[in-house]
C-alpha positions in Angstrom: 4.6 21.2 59.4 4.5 24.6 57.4 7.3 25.3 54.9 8.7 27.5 57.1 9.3 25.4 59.4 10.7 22.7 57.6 13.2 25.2 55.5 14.6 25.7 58.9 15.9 22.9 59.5 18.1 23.6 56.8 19.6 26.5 57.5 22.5 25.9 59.7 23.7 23.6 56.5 23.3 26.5 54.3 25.2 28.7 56.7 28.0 26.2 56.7 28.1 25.6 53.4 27.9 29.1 52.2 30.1 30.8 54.8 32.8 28.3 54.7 32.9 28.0 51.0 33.2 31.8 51.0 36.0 32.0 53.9 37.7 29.0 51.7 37.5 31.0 48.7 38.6 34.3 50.2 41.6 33.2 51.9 44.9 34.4 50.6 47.0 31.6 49.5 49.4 31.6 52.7 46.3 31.2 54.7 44.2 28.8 53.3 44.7 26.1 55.5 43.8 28.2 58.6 40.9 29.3 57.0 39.8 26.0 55.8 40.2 24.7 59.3 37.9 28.2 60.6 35.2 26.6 57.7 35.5 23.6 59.7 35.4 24.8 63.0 31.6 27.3 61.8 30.7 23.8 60.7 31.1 22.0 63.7 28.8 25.0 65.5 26.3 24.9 62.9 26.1 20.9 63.2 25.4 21.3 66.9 22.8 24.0 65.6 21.2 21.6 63.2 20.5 18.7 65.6 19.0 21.2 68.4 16.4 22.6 65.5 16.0 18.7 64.3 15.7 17.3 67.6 15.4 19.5 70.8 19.3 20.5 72.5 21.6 17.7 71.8 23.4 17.4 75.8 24.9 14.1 74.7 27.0 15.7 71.9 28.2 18.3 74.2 31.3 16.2 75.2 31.9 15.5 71.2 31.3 19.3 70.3 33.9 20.8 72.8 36.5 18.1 72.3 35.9 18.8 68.3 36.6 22.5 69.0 39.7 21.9 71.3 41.4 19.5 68.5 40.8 22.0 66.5 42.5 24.9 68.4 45.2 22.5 68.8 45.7 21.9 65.1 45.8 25.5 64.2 48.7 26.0 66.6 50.7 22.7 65.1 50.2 24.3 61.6 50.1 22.5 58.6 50.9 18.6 60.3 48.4 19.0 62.6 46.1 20.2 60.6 46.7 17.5 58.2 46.1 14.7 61.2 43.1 16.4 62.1 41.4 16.4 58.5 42.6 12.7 58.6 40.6 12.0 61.5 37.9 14.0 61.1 37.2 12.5 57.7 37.5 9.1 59.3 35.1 9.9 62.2 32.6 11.3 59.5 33.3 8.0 57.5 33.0 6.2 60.3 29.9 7.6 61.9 28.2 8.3 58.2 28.7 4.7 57.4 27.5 3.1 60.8 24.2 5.4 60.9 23.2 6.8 57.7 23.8 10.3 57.5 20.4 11.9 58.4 21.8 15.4 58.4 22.3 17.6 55.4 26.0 18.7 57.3 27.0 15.2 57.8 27.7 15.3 53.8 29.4 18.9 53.8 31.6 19.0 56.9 33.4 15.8 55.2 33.8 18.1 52.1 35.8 20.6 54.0 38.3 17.9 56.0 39.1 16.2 52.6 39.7 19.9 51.8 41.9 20.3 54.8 43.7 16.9 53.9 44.8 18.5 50.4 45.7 21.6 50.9 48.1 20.3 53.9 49.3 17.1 51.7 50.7 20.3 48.9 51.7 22.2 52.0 53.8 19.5 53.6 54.8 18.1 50.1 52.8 14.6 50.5 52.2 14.3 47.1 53.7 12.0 44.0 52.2 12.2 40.3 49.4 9.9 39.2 47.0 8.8 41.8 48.4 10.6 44.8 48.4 14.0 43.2 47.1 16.6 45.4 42.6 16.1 45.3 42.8 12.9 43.7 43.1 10.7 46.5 40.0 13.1 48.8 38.0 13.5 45.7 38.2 9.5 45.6 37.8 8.8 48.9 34.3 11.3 49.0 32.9 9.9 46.1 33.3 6.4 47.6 31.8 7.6 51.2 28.8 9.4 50.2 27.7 6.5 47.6 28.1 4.3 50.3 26.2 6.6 52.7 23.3 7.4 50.4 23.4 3.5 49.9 23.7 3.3 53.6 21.1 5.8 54.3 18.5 4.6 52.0 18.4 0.7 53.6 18.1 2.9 57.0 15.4 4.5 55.7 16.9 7.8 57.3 15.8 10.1 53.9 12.6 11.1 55.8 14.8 12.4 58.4 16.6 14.6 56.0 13.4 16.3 54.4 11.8 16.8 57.8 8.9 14.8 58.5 8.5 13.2 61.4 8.0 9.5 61.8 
């Protein structure tokens, strides 16, 4: 494999990561949460984009993929609650999937980035917050630290980390 090559394979993480942090950042403040949830929705594409250059076109996530996209539509029409329950579960499928398989893909440890996102900004929206250990990006802050330790812990013992850098087994 050339560097070329292998640089591709991070691109559609890159894309994500860049585009969404900069639709985050440019959002006015009354639209942040719709904007964070559009940074999740280009991540969602771009995931589907990295696993077809990392392995071929994924037709078993096609079912995941469109029902991802639909929840998300939905959300954006509930507003702030329903954007709220879908950072919830999508940082509990990410948990969940990250923890159970390693996370092989550079998106698997941004996309959670942007749902704990999602979570805060909707927790100081709706006005779920108290001082101390459930101010607003304490408790997401915690809850990423403790997921991707655990998933670089995970992926290690997995030995999923040649996965990630592109070589092929």
């Amino acid at each position: 494999m050339n560097w070329l090559s292998e640089f591709y394979r991070y691109v559609p993480a890159i894309v994500a990561g860049f585009a969404g942090s900069l639709l985050i950042w440019s959002a006015p403040s009354n639209r942040k949460i719709h904007f964070t949830l559009t940074a999740t929705a280009l991540g969602l594409i771009c995931m589907e984009w990295e696993y077809w250059v990392a392995m071929g076109f994924p037709v078993s996530e096609v079912p995941f993929f469109l029902v991802s996209i639909f929840l998300t539509i939905i959300a954006l029409f509930m507003g702030a609650l329903g954007c709220f329950c879908l950072g919830i579960c999508g940082l509990l499928l990410f948990t969940y999937v990250n923890v159970r398989y390693g996370a092989p893909f550079l998106l698997d440890y941004i996309l959670p980035v942007f749902y704990a996102l999602l979570i805060g900004l909707c927790r100081k929206r709706l006005k779920f917050w108290r001082p101390g250990i459930l101010e607003v990006g304490y408790l997401e802050a915690i809850w990423l630290l403790c997921l991707n330790s655990v998933v670089i812990w995970r992926t290690i013992i997995l030995g999923k980390w040649w996965w990630i850098l592109g070589h092929a087994r």
